[in-house]
Structures are given as C-alpha cells and as structure tokens.
MARKE-143844 format. One record per residue (C-alpha): residue number from 1; residue in three letters; chain; x, y, z. Coordinates in pm, 1 decimal, padded with zeros to 6 digits. Layout:
# residues N
seq  type  mol  c1  c2  c3
NUM  ala  A  X  Y  Z
...
***
This chain:
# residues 286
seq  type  mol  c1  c2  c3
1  unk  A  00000.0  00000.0  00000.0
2  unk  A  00122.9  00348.4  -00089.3
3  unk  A  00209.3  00640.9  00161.5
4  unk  A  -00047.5  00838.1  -00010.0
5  unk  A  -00329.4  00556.0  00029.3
6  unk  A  -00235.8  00498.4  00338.6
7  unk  A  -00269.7  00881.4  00457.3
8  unk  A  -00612.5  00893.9  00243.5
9  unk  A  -00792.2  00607.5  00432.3
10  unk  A  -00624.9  00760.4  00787.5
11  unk  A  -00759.8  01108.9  00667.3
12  unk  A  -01113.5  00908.3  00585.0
13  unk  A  -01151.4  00738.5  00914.0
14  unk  A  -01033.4  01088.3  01114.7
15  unk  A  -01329.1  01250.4  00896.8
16  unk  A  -01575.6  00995.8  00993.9
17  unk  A  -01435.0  00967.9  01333.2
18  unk  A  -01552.1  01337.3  01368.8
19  unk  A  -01832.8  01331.4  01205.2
20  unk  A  -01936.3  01088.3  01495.6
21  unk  A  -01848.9  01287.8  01749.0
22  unk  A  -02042.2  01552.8  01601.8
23  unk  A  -02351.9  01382.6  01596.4
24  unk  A  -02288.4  01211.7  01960.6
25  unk  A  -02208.0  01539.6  02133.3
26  unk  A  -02516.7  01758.6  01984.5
27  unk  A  -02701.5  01890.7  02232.2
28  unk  A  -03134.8  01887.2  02157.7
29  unk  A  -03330.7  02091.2  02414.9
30  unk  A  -03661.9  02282.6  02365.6
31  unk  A  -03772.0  02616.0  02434.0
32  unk  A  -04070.2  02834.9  02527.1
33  unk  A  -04136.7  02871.1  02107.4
34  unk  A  -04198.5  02507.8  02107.4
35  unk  A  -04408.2  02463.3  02382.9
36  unk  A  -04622.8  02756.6  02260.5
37  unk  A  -04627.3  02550.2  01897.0
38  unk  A  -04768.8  02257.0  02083.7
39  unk  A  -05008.8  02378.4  02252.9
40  unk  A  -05192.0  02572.8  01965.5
41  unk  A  -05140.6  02298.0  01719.9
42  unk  A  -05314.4  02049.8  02044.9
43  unk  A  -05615.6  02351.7  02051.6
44  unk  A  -05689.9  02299.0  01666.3
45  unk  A  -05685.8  01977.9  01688.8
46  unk  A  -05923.7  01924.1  01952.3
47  unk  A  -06104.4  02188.0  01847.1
48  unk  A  -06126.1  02154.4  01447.7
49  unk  A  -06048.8  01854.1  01391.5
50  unk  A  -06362.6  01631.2  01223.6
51  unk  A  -06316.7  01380.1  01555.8
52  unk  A  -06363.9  01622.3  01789.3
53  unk  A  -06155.9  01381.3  02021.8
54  unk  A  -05962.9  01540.6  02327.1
55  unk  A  -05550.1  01581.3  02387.4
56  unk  A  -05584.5  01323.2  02687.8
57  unk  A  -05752.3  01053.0  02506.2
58  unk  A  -05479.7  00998.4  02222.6
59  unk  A  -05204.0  01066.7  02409.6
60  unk  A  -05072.1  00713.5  02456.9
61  unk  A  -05155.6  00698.5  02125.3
62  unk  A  -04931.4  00966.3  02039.6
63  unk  A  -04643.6  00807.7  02242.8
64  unk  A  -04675.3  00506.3  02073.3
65  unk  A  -04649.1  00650.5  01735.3
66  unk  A  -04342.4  00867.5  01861.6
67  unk  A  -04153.6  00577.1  01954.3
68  unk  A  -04282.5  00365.8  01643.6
69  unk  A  -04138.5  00614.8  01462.5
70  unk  A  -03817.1  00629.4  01623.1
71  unk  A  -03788.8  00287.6  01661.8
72  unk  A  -03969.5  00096.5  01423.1
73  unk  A  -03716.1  -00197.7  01357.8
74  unk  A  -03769.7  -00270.3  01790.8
75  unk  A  -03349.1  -00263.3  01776.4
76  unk  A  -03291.1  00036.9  02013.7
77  unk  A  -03527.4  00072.2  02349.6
78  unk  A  -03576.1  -00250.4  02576.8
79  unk  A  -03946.8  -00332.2  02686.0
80  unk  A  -03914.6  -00228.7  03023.2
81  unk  A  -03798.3  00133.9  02893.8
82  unk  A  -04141.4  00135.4  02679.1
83  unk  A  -04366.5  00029.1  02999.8
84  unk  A  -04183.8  00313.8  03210.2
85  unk  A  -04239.3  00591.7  02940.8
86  unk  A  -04617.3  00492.6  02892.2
87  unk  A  -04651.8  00502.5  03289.0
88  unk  A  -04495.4  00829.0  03305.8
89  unk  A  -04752.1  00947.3  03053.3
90  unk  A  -05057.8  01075.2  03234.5
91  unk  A  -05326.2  01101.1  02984.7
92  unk  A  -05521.6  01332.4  03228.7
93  unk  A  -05240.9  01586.8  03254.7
94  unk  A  -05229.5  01862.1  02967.9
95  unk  A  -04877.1  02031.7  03031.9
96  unk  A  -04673.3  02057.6  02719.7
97  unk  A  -04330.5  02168.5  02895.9
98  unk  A  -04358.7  01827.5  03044.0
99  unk  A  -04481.7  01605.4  02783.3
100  unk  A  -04205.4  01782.1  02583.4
101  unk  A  -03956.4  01736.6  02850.8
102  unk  A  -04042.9  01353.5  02831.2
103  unk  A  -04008.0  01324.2  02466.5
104  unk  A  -03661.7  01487.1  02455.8
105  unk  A  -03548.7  01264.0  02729.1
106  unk  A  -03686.9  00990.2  02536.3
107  unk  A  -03462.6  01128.0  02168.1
108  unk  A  -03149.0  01134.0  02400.8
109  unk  A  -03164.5  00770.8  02486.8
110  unk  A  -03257.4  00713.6  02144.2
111  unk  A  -02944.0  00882.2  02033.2
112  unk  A  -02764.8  00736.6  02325.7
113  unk  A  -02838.7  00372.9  02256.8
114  unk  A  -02820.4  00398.6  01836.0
115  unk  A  -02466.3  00532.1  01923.7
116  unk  A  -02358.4  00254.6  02131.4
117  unk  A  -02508.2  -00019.0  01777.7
118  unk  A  -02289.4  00266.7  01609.7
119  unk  A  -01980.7  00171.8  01809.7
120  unk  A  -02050.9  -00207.8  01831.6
121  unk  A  -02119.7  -00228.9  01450.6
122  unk  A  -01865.5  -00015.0  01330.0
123  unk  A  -01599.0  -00264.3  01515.7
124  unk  A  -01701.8  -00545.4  01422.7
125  unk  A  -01671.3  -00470.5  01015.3
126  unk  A  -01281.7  -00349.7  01094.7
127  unk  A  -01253.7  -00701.8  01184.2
128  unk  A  -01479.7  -00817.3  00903.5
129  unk  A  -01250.9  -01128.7  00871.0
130  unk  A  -01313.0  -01290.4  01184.0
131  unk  A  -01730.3  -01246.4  01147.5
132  unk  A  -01912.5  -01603.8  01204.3
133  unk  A  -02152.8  -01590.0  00918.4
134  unk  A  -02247.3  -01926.3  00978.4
135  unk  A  -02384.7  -01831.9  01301.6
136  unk  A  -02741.0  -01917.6  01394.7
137  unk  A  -02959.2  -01591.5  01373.9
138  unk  A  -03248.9  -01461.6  01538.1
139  unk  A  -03578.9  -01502.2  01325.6
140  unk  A  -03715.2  -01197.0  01179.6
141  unk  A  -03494.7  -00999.0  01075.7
142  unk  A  -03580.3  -00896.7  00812.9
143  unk  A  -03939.4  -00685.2  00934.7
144  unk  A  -03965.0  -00701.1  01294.4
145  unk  A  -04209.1  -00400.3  01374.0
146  unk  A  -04426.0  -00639.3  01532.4
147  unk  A  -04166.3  -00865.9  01672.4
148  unk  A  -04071.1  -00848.9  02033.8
149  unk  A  -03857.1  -00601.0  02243.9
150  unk  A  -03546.6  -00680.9  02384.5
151  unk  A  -03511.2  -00757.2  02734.5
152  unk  A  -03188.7  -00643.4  02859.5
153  unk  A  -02867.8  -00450.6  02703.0
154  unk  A  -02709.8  -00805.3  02640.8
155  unk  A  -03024.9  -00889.7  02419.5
156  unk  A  -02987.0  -00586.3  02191.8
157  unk  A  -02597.9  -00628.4  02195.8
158  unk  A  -02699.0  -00996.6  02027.4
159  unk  A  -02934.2  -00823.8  01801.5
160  unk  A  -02750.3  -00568.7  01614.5
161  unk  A  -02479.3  -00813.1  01553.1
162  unk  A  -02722.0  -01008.8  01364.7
163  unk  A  -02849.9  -00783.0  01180.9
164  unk  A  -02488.8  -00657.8  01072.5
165  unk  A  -02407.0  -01022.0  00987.3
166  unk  A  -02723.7  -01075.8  00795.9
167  unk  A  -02622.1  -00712.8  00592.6
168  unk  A  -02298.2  -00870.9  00550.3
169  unk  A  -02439.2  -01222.9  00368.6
170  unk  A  -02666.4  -01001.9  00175.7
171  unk  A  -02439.7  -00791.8  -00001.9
172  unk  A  -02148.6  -01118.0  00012.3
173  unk  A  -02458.6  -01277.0  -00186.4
174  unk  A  -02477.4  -01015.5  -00419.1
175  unk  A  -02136.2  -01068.3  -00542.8
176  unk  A  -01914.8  -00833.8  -00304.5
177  unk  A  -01589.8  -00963.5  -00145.5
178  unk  A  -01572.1  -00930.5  00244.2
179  unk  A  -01319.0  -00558.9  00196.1
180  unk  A  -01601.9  -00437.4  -00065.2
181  unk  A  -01899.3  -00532.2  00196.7
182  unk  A  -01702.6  -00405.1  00475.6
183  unk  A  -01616.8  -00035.7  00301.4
184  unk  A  -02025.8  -00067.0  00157.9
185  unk  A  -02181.0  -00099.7  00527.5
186  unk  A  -01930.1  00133.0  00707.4
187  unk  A  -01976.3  00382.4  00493.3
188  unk  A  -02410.6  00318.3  00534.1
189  unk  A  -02365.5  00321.7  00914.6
190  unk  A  -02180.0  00620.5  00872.2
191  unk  A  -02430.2  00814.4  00708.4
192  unk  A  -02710.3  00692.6  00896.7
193  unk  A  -02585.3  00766.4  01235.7
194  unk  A  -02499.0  01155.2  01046.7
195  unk  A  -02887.1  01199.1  01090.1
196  unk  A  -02778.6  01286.6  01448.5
197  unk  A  -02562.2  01574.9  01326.8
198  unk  A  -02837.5  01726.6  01085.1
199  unk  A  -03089.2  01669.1  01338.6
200  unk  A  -03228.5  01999.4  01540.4
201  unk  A  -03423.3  02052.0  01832.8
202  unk  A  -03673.1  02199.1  01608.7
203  unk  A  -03698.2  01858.3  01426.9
204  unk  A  -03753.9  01665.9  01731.3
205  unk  A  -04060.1  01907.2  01815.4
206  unk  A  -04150.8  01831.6  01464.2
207  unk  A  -04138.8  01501.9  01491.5
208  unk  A  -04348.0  01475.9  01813.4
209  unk  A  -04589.8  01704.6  01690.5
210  unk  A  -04684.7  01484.3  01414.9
211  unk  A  -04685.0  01171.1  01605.3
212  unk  A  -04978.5  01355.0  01845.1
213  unk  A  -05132.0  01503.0  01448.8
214  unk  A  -05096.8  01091.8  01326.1
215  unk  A  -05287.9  01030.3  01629.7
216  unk  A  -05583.7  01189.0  01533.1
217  unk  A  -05580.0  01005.2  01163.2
218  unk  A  -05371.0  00898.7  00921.4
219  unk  A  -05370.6  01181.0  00698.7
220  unk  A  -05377.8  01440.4  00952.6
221  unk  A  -05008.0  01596.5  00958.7
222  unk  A  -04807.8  01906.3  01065.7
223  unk  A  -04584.0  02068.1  00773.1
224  unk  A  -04360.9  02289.5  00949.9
225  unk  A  -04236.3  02621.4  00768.9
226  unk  A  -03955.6  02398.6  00689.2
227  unk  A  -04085.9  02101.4  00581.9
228  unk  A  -04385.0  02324.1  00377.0
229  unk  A  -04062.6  02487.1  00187.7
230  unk  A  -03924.1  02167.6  00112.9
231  unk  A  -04226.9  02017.0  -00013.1
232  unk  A  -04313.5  02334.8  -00242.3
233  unk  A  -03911.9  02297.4  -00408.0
234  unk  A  -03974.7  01946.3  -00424.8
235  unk  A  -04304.1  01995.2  -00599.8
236  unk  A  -04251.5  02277.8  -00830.8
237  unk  A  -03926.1  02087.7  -00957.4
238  unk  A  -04140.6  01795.1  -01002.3
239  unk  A  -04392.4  02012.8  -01198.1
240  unk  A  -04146.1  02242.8  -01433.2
241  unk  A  -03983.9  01919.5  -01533.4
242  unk  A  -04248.3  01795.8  -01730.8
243  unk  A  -04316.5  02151.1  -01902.6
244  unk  A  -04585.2  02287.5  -01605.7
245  unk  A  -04550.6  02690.8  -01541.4
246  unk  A  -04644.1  02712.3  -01212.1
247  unk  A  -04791.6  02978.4  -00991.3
248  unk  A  -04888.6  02999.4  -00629.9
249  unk  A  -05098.0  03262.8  -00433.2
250  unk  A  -04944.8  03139.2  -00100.3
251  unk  A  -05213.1  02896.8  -00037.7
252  unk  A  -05266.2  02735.4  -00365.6
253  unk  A  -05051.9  02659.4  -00619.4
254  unk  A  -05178.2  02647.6  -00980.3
255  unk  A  -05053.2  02549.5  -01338.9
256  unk  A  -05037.4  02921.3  -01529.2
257  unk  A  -04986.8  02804.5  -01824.8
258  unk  A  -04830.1  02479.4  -02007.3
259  unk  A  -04505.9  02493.5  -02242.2
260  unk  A  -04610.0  02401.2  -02627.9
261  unk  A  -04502.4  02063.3  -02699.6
262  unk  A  -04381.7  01942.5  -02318.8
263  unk  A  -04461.0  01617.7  -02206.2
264  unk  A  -04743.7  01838.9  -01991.7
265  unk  A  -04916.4  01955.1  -02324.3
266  unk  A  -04926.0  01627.6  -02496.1
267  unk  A  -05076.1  01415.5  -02212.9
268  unk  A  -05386.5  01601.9  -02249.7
269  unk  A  -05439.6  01572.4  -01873.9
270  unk  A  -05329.4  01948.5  -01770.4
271  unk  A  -05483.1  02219.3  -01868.3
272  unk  A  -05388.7  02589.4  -01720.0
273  unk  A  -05594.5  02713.8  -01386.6
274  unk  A  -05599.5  02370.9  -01251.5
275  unk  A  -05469.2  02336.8  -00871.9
276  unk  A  -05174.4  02140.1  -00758.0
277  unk  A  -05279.8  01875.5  -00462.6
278  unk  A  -04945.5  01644.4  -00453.2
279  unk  A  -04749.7  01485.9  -00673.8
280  unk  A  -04732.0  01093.9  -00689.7
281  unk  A  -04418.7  00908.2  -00736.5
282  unk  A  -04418.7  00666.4  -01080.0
283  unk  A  -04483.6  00377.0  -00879.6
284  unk  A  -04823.5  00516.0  -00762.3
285  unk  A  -04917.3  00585.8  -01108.6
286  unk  A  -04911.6  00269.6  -01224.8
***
C-alpha cells in the first residue's frame, strides 16, 4: 500500500471519526417557542379537527407513534424502557413543557443507545474477517415491527450483531468480497448515524408534533415552515420538469400556463388554472 493511500484512508476514518463525534455530542433541548407551537397545534386539533376527540384521550396513542417512529425496527429501546415511558404518561395531565420534557429525554436515549449499535457495529466490520456468518440468527430480521422487544442490554448487543451479519451475507450474496462489503456498510452506518448531526431541536418538536397530528388520523399531519418549503421545491421541480408553469398565491398553487409541446401539453391531462394537490411518485401511477 502506498504512503499516499495509506494517509487517504487515515484522513477518511479521522473525517468519519468526527463526524461521529459531532452527531454524539449535539445537544437537543426545547424552548418556550416550542411549547407555545404545541399547545396551539393540540387547541386545533381538539377543536377543528372532524373527531372532535380530546388531547388526553390519544395521548398514549401519540407516544406510541413517537416511539414507532423512532424505533420501528424494535433494535434500540428494551421493553421495560417502553412500559416506564407509557406510565410516566398521564393522559389526564395537559402540560406541554412536560410532555415535551419527556419526549426529549426519550430522543437522548434514542441517540444514546443507536450510538452505542454505532460503536458495536462499526468494530465489528474493521474485523470483518473474523465475522461467524455461519452463526445461527435470530428469526425476523428482516421486518420485525411487530416482533418483540429486547429484554436487557445483552439482548440488543446480540441483536444488532445479527443484523450486521445478515447485511454482511446479503451484499457477500450479491457478489461483493468481504473488503467491498465491509467499506459498503461502514460507509451506510456512517451516514445513517450523520442523521444525528443534521438533526435539530426543532426537528424533534416536529417530529413529536406529528406523532400527536398521526394520532388523530392517518392523513392528519403538521408541515412545518420547513418542511412546507421543502415540499413546495420538491413539488414545483417535479412540476417544471415535465413543461408545467407554475404559480402559487401562497395557499394554492396552480398550473399558469403549459409549455407548447412538453410532455405536460401532450398528455392532455393538464390544462392551465388547474390546482396542484401532490405529486405521486411513478410507482403510484401505475
């Protein structure tokens, strides 16, 4: 091996190295802002929304979905952990700086625990080698949202090496050596545990904002001004490739007018003045 390869993979592994501290040492709290969000999102909700149901009788339901959502492979919290949040949860009690509290407490384990699979997975592909992939696995590995929590630390220490091992056969399967499979998955932990670092205290309201919206139905959601942004970029870009001009009055947006001989034009389904609702991936329009 070269001195130059050799510094480029020691630069590589310093980058990612920091890039993990990064993400372990962020700090989430929330503030009077979010608490204020929370409760006026909770008061049109209860008081607009077609179910007319109440804060305290969904929100177990809305701790459920929060965790579901944070954990919906059942690899990070331990079932005890789940039976102590839902009995700190008092249903009766409306106070958002302590529901909030709760949930934050409940992301820093999260992050706590996904760092220490981070740790344990990310050592055991730098000794790739030695990996027993004849080793008898759990079942369901593959989709275990309705499997099971773990019982203790030891449990989940078992689990996420089988789940590394089973990535590791997969990709072996698929024709990759054991240095290409190793270099393949390190660099997929890598950038999955990097959600931590472009994760933000606003995101974390976000996210349990939604899970108490979900809560209410399943097509009842909170876009926050960021998220709204995102999906009007997302959409427009969407729009304007197929040869859509596109207008929007800050509530609607509207095809103004469609460019002669597009893709837009010749489908025959567009015509100008009609509104934009969503856009459907390819699979959906099948």
């Amino acid at each position: 091996m070269t001195r130059r390869l050799k510094f480029l993979i020691a630069a590589l592994s310093s980058l990612f190295l920091s890039y993990g501290l990064l993400a372990e040492n962020t700090e989430y709290s929330f503030n009077d802002e979010h608490i204020k969000l929370a409760n006026e999102i909770i008061g049109i909700l209860e008081n607009h929304h077609f179910t007319k149901k109440k804060y305290g009788s969904i929100k177990l339901e809305a701790l459920d979905s929060f965790l579901d959502r944070l954990d919906p492979s059942r690899s990070i919290f331990l079932e005890k952990e789940i039976n102590d949040f839902t009995d700190d949860f008092d249903p009766t009690i409306n106070d958002q700086n302590a529901s909030l509290e709760k949930a934050f407490n409940i992301f820093g384990l999260y992050r706590s625990r996904y760092s220490e699979r981070y740790r344990l997975q990310k050592r055991l592909l730098s000794e790739i080698q030695n990996l027993d992939l004849k080793k008898k696995k759990g079942k369901g590995l593959k989709d275990r949202s309705e499997s099971k929590r773990k019982e203790t630390a030891e449990d989940l220490k078992v689990l996420w090496e089988d789940l590394l091992i089973n990535d590791v056969i997969q990709l072996h399967l698929n024709g990759n050596d054991l240095n290409e499979t190793g270099i393949k998955l390190t660099k997929r932990i890598d950038n999955q545990f990097n959600f931590f670092e472009r994760t933000t205290s606003d995101d974390v309201v976000d996210l349990y904002i939604n899970s108490i919206a979900l809560s209410y139905g399943p097509h009842t959601t909170y876009m926050s001004p960021k998220r709204t942004e995102d999906f009007d970029i997302d959409m427009s870009l969407s729009l304007e490739g197929i040869g859509a001009l596109l207008s929007t009055d800050g509530l609607y947006t509207t095809i103004s007018s469609l460019v002669p001989g597009g893709p837009a034009e010749k489908s025959d389904k567009l015509k100008p003045n009609d509104r934009i609702v969503g856009v459907a991936q390819e699979t959906e329009m099948k």
